[in-house]
C-alpha positions as CSV (number, residue, x, y, z in Angstrom):
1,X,126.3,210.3,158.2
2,X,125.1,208.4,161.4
3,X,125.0,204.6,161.9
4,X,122.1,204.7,164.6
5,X,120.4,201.6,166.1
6,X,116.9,200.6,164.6
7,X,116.5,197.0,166.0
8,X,117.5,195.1,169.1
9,X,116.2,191.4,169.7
10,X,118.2,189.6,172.6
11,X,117.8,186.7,175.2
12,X,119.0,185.7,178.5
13,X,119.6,181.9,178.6
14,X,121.9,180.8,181.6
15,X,123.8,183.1,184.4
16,X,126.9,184.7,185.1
17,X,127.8,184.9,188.6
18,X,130.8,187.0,190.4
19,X,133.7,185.3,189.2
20,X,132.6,184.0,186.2
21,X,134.3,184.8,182.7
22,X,132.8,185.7,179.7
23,X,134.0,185.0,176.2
24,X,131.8,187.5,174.0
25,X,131.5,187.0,170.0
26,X,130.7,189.3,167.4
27,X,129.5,188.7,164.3
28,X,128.2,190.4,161.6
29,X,124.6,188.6,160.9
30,X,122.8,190.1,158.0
31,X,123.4,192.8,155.2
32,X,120.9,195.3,153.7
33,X,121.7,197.9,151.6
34,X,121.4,200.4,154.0
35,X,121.4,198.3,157.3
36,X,124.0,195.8,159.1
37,X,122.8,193.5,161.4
38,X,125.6,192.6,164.6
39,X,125.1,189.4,166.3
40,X,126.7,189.2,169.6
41,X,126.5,185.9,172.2
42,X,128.2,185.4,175.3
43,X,129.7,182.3,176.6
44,X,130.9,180.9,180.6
45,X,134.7,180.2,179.9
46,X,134.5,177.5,182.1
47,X,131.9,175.3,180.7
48,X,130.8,177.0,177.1
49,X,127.3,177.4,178.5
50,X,125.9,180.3,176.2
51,X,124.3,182.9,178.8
52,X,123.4,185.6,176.1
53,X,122.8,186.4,172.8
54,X,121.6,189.8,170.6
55,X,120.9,190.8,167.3
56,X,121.2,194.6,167.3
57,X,120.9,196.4,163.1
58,X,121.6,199.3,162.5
59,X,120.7,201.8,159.6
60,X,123.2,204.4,158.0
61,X,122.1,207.4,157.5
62,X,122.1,211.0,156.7
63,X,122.1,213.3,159.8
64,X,120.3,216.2,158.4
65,X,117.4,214.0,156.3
66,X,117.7,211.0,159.4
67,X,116.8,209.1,155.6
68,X,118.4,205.7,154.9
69,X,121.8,206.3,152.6
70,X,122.8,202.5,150.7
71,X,126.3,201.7,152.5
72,X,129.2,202.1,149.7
73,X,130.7,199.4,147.7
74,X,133.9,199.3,149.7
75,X,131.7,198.8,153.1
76,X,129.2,196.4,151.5
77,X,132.5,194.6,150.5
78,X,133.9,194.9,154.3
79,X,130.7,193.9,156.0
80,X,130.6,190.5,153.4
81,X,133.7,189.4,153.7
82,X,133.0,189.3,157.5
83,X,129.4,187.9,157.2
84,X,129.1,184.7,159.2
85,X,128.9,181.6,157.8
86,X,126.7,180.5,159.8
87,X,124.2,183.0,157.4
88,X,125.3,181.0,154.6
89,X,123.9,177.6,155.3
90,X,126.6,176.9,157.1
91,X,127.7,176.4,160.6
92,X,131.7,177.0,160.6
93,X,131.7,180.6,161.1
94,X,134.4,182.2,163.6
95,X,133.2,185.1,164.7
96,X,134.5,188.9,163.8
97,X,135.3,189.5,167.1
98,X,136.2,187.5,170.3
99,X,136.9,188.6,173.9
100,X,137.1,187.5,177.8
101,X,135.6,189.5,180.6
């Protein structure tokens, strides 16, 4: 099984320069049955200023067919529980994953 990359949307809003910290989120956007959809954004530490953000989905599936295989009940659970919020009408989502850089 593979977990390849099928889609990549992403946008440039606001610089970093030298120096400059950034506080990236990960979040897990969207659910298929063969497909998860990551949303990542990046942040200035200093003033919140959001300088980035991407939607990158990717498809599992199965290396010798390269077909689409549905994700199993234990992942499906996994990637719902971490499904943002913000996908569910509402806006209180903390992200899956948070770093500085």
């Amino acid at each position: 099984m593979g977990f390849p990359t099928v889609a990549i949307e992403s946008s440039f809003s606001a610089p970093l320069v030298y120096g400059d910290v950034a506080v990236v989120e990960l979040s897990v956007e969207r659910m298929g049955i063969s497909s998860v959809t990551f949303g990542y954004r990046i942040h200035r530490k200093r003033d919140g200023v959001l300088c980035f953000r991407a939607s990158i989905t990717t498809v599992l599936v199965s290396i010798d067919t390269m077909k689409p295989i549905a994700l199993s009940a234990e992942s499906s659970a996994l990637f719902e529980r971490l499904l943002s919020t913000r996908n569910r009408g509402r806006d209180d989502s903390r992200p899956l994953l948070c770093f500085c850089l």
